[in-house]
MARMIDREN-832431 format. One line per 3 residues: number of its first residue (from 1); their letters; for each residue x negated, z negated, y negated of N, C-alpha, C. Coordinates in steps of 0.1 Angstrom, whole numbers, padded with zeros to 4 digits. Layout:
NUM = A = X/Z/Y/X/Z/Y/X/Z/Y | ...
END
This chain:
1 = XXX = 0229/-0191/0420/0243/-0189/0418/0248/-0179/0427 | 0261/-0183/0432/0263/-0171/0445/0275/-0162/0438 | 0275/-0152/0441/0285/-0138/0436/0290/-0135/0450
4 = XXX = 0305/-0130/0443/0310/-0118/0452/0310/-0107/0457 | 0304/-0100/0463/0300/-0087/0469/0308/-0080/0472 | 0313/-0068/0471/0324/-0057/0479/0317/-0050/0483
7 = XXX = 0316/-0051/0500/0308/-0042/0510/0314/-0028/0508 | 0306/-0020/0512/0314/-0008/0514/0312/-0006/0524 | 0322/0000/0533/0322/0004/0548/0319/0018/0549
10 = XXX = 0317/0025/0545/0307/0037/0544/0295/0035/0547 | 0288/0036/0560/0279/0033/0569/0266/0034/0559 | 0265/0044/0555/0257/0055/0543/0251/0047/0534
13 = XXX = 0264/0047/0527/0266/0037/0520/0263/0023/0519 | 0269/0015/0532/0265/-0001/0530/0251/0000/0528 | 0244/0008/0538/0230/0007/0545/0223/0005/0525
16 = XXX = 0226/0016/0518/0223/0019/0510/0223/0001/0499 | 0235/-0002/0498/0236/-0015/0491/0231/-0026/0501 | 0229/-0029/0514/0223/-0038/0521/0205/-0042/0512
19 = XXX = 0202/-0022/0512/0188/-0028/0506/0186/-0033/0492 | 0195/-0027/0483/0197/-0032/0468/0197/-0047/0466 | 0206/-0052/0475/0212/-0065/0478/0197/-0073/0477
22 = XXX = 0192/-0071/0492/0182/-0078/0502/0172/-0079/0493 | 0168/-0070/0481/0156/-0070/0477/0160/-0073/0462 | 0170/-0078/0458/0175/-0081/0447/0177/-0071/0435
25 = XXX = 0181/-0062/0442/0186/-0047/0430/0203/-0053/0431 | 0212/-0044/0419/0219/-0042/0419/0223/-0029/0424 | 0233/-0032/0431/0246/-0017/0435/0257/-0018/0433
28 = XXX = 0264/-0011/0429/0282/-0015/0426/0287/0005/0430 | 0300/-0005/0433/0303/0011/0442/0299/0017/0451 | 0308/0030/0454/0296/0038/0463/0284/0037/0461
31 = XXX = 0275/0041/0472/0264/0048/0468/0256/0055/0479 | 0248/0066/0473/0245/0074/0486/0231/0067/0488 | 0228/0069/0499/0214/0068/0502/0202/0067/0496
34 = XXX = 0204/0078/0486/0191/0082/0480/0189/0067/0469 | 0200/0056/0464/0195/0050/0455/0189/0038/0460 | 0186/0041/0477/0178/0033/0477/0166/0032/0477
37 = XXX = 0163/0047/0470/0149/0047/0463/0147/0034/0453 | 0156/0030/0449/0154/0019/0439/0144/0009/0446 | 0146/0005/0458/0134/-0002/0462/0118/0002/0461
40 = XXX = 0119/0017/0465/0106/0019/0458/0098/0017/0451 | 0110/0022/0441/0105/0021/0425/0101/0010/0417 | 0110/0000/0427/0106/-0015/0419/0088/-0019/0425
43 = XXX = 0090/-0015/0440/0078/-0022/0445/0067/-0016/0438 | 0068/0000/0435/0057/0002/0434/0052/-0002/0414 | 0064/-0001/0406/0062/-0006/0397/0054/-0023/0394
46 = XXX = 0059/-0029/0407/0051/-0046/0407/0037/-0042/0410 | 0034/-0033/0421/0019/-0031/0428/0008/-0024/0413 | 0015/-0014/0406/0007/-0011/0392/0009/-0018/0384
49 = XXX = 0016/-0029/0381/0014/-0044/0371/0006/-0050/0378 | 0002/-0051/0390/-0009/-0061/0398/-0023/-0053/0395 | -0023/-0040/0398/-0035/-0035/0393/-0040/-0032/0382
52 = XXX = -0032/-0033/0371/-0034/-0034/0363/-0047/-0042/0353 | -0032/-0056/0356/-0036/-0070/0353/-0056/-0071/0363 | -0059/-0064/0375/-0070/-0068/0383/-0080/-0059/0371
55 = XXX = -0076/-0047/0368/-0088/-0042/0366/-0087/-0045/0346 | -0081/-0053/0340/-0086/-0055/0329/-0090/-0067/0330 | -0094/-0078/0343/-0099/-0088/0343/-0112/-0083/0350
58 = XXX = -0118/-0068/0351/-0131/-0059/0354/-0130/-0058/0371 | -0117/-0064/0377/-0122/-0066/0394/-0115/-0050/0400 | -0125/-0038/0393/-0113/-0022/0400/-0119/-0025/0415
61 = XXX = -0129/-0027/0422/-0126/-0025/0438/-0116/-0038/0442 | -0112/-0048/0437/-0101/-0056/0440/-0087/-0046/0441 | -0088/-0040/0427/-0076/-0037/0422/-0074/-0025/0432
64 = XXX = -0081/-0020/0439/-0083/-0005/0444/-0077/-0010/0456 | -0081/-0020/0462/-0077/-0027/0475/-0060/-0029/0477 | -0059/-0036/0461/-0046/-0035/0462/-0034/-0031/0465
67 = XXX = -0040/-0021/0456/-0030/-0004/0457/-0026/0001/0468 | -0041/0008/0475/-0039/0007/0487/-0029/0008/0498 | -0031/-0009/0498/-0023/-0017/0506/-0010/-0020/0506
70 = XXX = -0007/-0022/0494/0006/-0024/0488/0014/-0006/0488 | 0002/0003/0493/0013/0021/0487/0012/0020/0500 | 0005/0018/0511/0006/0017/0529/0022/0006/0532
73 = XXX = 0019/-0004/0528/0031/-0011/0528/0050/-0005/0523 | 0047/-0003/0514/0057/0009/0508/0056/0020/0518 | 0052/0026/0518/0053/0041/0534/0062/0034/0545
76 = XXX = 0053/0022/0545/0058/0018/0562/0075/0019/0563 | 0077/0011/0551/0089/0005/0547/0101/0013/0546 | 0098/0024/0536/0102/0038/0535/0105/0044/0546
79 = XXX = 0094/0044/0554/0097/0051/0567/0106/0047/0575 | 0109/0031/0577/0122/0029/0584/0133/0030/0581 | 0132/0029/0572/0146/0034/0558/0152/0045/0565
82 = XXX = 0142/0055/0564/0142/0068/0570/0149/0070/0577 | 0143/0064/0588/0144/0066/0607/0159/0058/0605 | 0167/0049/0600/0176/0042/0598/0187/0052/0593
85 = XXX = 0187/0062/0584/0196/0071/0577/0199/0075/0591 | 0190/0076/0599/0196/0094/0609/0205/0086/0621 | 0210/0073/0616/0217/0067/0629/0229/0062/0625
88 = XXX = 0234/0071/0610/0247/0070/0605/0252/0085/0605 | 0261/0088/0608/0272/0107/0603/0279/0101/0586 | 0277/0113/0581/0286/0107/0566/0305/0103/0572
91 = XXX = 0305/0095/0562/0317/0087/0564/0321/0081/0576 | 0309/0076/0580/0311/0066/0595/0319/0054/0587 | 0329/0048/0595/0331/0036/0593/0323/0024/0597
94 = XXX = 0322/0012/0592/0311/0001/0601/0321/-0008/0595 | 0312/-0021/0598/0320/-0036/0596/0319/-0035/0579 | 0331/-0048/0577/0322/-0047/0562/0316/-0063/0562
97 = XXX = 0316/-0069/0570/0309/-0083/0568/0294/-0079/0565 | 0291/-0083/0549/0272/-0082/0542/0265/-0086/0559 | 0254/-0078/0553/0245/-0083/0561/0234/-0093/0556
100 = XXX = 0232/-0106/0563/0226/-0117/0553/0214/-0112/0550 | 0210/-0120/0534/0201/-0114/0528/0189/-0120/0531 | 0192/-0132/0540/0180/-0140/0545/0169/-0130/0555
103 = XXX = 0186/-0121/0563/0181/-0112/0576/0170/-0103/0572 | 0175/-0097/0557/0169/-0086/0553/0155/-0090/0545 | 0156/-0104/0542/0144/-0103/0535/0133/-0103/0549
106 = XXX = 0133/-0108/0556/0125/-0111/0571/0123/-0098/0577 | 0134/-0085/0579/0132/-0075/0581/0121/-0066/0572 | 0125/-0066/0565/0111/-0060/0549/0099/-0065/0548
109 = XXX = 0098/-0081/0551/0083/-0085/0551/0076/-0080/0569 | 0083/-0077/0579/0078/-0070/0587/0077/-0060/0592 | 0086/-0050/0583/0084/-0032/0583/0074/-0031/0575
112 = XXX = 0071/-0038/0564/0059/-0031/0555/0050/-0036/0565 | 0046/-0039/0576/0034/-0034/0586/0031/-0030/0597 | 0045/-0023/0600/0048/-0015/0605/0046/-0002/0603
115 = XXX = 0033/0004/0608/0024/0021/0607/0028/0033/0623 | 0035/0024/0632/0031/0025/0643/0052/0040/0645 | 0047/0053/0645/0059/0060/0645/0069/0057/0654
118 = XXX = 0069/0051/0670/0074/0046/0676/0081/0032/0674 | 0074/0024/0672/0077/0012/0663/0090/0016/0654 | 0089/0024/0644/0091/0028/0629/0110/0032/0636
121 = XXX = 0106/0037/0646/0120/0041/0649/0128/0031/0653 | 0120/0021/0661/0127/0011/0670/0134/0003/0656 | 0126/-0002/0649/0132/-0009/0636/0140/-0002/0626
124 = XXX = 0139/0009/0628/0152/0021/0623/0164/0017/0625 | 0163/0014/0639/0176/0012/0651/0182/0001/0649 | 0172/-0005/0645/0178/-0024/0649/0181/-0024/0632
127 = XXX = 0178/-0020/0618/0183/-0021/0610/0195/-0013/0608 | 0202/0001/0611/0210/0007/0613/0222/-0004/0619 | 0217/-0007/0630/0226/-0014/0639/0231/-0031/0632
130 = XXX = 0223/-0037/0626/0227/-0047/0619/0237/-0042/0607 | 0232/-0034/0602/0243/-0029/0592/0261/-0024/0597 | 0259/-0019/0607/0271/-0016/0613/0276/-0027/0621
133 = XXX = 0269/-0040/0624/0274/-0043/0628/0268/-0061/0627 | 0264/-0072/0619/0259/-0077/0617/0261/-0089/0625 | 0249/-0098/0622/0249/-0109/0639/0243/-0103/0653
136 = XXX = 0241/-0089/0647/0236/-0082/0661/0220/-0087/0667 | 0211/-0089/0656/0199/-0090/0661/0193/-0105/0652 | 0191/-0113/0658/0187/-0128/0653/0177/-0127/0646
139 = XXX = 0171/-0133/0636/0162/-0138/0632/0152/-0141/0646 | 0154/-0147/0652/0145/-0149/0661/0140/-0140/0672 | 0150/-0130/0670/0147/-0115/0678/0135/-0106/0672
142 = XXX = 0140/-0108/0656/0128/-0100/0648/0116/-0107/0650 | 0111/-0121/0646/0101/-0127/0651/0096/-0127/0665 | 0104/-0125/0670/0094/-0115/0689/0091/-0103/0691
145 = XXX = 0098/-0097/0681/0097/-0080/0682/0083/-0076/0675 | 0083/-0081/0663/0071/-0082/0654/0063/-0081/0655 | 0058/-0088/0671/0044/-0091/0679/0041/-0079/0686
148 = XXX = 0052/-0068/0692/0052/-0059/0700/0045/-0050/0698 | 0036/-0043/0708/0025/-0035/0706/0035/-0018/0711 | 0032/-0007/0706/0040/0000/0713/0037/0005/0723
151 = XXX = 0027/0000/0736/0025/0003/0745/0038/-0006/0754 | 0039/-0018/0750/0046/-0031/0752/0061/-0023/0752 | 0068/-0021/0741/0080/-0012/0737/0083/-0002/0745
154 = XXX = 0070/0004/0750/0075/0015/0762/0080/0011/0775 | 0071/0002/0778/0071/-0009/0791/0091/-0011/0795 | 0092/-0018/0779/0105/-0023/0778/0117/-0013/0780
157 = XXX = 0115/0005/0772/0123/0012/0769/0127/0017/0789 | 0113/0020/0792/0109/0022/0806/0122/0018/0817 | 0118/0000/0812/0125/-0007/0820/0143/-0008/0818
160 = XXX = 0141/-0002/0811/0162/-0001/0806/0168/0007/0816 | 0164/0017/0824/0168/0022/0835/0171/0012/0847 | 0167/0004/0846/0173/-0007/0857/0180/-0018/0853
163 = XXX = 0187/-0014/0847/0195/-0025/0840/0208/-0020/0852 | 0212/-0034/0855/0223/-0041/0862/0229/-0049/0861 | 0245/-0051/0860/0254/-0060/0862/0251/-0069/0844
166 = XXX = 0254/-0060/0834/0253/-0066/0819/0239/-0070/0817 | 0240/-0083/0821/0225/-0089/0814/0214/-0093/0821 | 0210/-0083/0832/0201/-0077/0846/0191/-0067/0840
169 = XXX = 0183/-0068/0849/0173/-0057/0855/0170/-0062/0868 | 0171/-0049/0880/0173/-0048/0892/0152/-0050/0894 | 0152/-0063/0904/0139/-0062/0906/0138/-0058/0923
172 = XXX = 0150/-0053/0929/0139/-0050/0941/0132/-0040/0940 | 0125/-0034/0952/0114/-0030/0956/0109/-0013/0949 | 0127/-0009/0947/0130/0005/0943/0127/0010/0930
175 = XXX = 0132/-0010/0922/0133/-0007/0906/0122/-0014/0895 | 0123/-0022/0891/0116/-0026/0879/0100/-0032/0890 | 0094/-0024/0884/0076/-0023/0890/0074/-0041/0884
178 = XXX = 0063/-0048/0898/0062/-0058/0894/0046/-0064/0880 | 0043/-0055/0877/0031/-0050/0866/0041/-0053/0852 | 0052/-0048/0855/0061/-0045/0841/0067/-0055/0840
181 = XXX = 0071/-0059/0850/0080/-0073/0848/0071/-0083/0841 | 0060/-0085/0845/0047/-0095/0840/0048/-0091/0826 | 0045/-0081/0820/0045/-0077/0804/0060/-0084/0802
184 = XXX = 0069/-0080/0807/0082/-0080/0797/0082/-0099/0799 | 0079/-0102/0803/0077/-0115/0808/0068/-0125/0797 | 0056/-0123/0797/0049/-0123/0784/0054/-0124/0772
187 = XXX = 0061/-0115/0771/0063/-0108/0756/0078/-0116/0753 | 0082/-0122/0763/0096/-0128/0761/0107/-0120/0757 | 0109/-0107/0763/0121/-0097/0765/0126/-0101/0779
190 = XXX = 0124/-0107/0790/0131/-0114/0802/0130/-0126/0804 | 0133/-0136/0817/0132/-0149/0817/0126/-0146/0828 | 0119/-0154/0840/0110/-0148/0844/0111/-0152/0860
193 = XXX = 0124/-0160/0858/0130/-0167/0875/0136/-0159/0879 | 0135/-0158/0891/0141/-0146/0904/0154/-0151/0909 | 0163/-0143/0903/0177/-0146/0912/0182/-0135/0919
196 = XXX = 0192/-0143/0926/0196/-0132/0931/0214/-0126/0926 | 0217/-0118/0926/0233/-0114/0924/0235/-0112/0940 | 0254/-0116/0940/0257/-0112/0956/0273/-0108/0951
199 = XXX = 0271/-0095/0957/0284/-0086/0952/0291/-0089/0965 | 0302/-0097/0962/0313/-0096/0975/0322/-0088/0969 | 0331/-0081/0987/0336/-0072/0985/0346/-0076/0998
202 = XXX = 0360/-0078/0994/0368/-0083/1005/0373/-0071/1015 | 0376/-0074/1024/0377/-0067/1038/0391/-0057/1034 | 0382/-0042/1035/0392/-0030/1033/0394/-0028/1018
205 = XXX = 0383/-0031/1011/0388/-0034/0994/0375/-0028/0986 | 0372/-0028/0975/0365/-0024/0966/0357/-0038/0957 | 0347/-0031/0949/0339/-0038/0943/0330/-0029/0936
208 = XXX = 0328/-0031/0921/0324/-0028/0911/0311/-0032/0902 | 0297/-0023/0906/0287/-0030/0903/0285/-0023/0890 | 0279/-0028/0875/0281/-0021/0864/0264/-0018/0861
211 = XXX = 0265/-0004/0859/0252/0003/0846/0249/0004/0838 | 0247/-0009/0827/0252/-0007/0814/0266/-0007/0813 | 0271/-0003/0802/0287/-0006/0795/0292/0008/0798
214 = XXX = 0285/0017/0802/0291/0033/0804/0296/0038/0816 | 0290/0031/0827/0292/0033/0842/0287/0024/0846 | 0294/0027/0865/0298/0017/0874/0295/0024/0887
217 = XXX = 0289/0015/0899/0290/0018/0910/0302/0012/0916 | 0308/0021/0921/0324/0014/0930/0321/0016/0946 | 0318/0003/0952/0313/0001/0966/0326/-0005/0971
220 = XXX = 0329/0006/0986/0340/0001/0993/0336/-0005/1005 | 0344/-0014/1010/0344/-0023/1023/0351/-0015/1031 | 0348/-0007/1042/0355/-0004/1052/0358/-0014/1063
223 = XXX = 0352/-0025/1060/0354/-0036/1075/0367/-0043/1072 | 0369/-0046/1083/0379/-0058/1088/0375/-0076/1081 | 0360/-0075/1074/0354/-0091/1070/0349/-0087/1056
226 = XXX = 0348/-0096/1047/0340/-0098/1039/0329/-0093/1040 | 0321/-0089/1032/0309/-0086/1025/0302/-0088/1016 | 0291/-0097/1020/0284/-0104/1001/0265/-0101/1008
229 = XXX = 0267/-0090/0994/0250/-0080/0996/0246/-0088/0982 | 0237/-0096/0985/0223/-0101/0981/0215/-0091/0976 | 0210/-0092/0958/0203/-0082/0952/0192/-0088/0944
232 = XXX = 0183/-0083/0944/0172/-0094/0932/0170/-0090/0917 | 0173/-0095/0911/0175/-0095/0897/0166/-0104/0889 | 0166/-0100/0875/0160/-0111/0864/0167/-0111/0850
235 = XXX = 0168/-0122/0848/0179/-0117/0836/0167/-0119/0825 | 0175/-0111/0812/0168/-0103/0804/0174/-0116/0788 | 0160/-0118/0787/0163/-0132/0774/0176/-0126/0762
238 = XXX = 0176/-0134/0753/0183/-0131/0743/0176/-0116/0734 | 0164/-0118/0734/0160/-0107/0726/0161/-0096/0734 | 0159/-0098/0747/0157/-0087/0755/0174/-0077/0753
241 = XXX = 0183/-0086/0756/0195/-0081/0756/0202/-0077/0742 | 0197/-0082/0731/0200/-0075/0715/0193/-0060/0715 | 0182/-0056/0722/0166/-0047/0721/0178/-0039/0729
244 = XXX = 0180/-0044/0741/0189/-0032/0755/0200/-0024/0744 | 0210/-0034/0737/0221/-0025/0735/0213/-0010/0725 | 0205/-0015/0715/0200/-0001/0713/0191/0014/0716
247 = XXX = 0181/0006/0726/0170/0017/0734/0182/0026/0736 | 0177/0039/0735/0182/0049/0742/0180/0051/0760 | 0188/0047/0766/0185/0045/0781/0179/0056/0786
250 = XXX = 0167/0058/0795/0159/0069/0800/0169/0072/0813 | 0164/0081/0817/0171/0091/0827/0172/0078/0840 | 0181/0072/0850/0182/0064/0859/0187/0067/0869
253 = XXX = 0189/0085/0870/0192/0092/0882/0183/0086/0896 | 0175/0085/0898/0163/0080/0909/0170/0065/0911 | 0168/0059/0899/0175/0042/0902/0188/0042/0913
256 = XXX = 0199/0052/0905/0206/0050/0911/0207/0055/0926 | 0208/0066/0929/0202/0071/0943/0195/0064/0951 | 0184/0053/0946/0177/0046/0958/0188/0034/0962
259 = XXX = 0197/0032/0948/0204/0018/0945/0218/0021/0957 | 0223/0034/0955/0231/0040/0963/0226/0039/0982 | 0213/0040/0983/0210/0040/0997/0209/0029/1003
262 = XXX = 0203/0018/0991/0204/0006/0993/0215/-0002/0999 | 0228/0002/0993/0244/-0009/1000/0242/0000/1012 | 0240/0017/1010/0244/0019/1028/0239/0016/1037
265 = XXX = 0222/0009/1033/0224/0006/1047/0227/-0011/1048 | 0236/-0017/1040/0242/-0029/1040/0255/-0029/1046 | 0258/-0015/1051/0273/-0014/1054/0284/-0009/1048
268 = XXX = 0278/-0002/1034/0292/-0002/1025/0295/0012/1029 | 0308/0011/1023/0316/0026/1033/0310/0040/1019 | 0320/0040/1012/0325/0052/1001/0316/0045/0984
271 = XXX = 0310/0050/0981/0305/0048/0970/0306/0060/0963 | 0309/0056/0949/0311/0067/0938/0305/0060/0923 | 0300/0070/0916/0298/0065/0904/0310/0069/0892
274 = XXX = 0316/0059/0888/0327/0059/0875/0322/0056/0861 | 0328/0067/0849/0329/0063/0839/0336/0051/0837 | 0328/0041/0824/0339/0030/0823/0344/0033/0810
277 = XXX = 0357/0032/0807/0363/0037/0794/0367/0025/0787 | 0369/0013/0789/0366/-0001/0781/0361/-0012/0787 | 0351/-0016/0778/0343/-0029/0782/0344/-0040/0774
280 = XXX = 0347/-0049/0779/0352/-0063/0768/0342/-0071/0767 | 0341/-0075/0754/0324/-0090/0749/0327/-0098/0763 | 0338/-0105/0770/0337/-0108/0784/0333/-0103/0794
283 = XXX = 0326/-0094/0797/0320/-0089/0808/0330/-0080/0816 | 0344/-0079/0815/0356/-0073/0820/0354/-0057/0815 | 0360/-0046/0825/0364/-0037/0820/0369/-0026/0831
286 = XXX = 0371/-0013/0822/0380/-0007/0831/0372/0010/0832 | 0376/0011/0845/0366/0023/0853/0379/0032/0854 | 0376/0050/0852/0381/0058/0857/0381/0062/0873
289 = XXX = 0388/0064/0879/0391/0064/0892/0385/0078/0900 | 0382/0091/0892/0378/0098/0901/0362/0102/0897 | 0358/0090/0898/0340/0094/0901/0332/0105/0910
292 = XXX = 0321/0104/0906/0311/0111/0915/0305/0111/0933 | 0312/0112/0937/0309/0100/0955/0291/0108/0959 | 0286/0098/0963/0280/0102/0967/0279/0102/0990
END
């Protein structure tokens, strides 16, 4: 039987009723954080009816095993919970469209085996972030993520510094190591065909290569002709590109400086790096005008 839900858009908050919801507790109203200890308390009350029931049928090293596993599973779970609170401020606003409960039950059956502190965060992120904003991360994103070792996750986080032109990573010679590309490749965070991007730039005019959704390289044409600079790229799968919007980007000062040396010696005149102050789900947007020149 299906019911009507009233999200609360109190970040805190929803996060808090997302898990009530997902795991079949009730919430009504606000609520802070902490009730979503309720999931605890249910799980761990099912895990001591299980051991229970084991050791009055005489099986206590069964029952022992149990526990165990089922109080490691509970931690894991907890712990993303955790790592999940510290990516809301009180009274953030978020969407209020629920987050489906289908999402959340899929998420919970694979944080509880999740031990790994690195991991622990990444799924922090990606649950925070569905809450604030849901549709963000597929079902089928979680099911590839799942498999990720956190050596693999580093590889990936690594590789977010060469992110180019939206849904890129820069593969020439400067940027994404070809060792890394093979893992992210594997693991199905990229697609694995080599293309190329070709930034034309009409005669006496400008052109706008983008770093992510925050900055932009702005390369000028000093010539009298056209200019279209050929760059090698790989685009980055669907999961890869749900994974990007959250990694915290590593430092890409070096990227860009080699990336910058790169057009000069293609000919470009004046290059500067610009903040972008709006970016639209179309790929459009708009740059501040007195950048960084290099």
């Amino acid at each position: 039987m299906g019911v009507n839900i009233a999200i609360n858009t109190d970040g805190l908050a929803k996060l808090a009723e997302t898990i009530c919801y997902g795991t079949g507790l009730t919430a009504h109203g606000k609520k802070k954080i902490a009730d979503a200890e309720s999931y605890a308390t249910i799980q761990k009350a099912k895990t001591e009816a299980e051991v229970e029931i084991l050791k009055l049928k005489g099986e206590d090293e069964v029952a022992d095993y149990v526990l165990a596993r089922q109080t490691k599973k509970l931690n894991n779970a907890k712990a993303v919970v955790d790592k999940a609170t510290k990516h809301f401020v009180e009274g953030e606003k978020v969407s209020n469209e629920p987050v489906s409960q289908d999402w959340t039950n899929r998420l919970f059956s694979i944080i509880e085996d999740i031990s790994d502190d690195t991991l622990q965060e990444l799924w922090g992120q990606i649950l925070a972030g569905e809450v604030k904003k849901p549709k963000s991360y597929s079902l089928r994103t979680l099911d590839l993520l799942k498999n990720i070792t956190t050596e693999e996750a580093n590889v990936f986080i690594n590789a977010c510094r060469f992110h180019f032109q939206e849904k890129f990573l820069c593969t020439e010679k400067f940027a994404l190591p070809f060792d890394d590309r093979l893992v992210l490749g594997e693991i199905g965070l990229i697609n694995e065909e080599d293309l190329t991007n070709t930034i034309n730039i009409l005669p006496n005019n400008k052109a706008a290569a983008t770093l992510g959704k925050k900055s932009a390289l702005v390369l000028n044409n000093p010539n009298d002709f056209n200019m279209d600079i050929p760059i090698s790229i790989v685009k980055l799968s669907k999961a890869g590109y749900e994974l990007l919007n959250l990694v915290q980007k590593p430092d890409n000062k070096e990227f860009i400086n080699n990336l910058v040396s790169f057009f000069k010696t293609k000919g470009v005149g004046k290059i500067t790096l610009n903040d972008i102050i709006e970016y639209n789900e179309n790929g459009t947007f708009r740059y501040l005008t007195n950048g960084k020149e290099f």
